[in-house]
C-alpha positions in Angstrom: 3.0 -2.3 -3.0 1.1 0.7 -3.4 -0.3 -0.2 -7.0 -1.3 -3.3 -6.0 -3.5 -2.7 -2.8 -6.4 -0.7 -2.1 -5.1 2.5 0.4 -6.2 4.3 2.7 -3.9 6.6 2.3 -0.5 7.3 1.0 2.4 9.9 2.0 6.4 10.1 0.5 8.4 10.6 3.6 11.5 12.9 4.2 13.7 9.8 4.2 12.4 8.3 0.9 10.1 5.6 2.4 6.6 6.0 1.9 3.8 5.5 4.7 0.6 3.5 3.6 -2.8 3.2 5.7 -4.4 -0.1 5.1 -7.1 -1.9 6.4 -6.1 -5.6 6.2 -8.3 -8.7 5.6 -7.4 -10.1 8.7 -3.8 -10.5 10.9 -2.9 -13.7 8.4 -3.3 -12.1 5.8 -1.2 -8.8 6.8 1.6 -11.2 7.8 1.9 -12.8 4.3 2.3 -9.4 2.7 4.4 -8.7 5.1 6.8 -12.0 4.4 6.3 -11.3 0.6 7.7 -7.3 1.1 10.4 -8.6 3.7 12.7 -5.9 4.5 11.4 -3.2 2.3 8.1 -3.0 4.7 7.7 -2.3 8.7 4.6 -1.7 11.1 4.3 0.8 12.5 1.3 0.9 14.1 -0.1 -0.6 16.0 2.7 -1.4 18.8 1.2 -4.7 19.3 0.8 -5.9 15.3 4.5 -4.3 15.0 5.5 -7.1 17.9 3.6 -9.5 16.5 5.1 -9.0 12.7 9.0 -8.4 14.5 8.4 -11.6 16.5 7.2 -13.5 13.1 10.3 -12.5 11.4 12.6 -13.9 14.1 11.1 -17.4 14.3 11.7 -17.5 10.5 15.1 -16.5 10.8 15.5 -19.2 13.3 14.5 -21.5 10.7 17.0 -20.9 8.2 20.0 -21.3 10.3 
């Protein structure tokens, strides 16, 4: 993910994930890279586009039931 978007910034955690600042296009956009990355990407901030992204994942698990 990090080659193929512009950054804000970039930092290797202790824990071998790595935290990216981006500024998105717009919430619709955010949540399709966030379908396309699935489990290997989280929000974390901020608390209400982490909701948002957490709440979008469960209405597509209900889906494939």
């Amino acid at each position: 993910m990090a080659e193929s978007y512009p950054l804000e910034s970039q930092e290797i955690l202790a824990d071998g994930w790595v935290r990216v600042h981006l500024t998105a296009g717009g919430t619709a956009w955010l949540e399709k890279l966030l379908l396309r990355l699935g489990p290997q990407a989280r929000v974390v901030t901020p608390p209400e586009l982490a909701e948002r992204a957490r709440a979008l994942a469960c209405r597509l698990a209900q889906r494939y039931r």
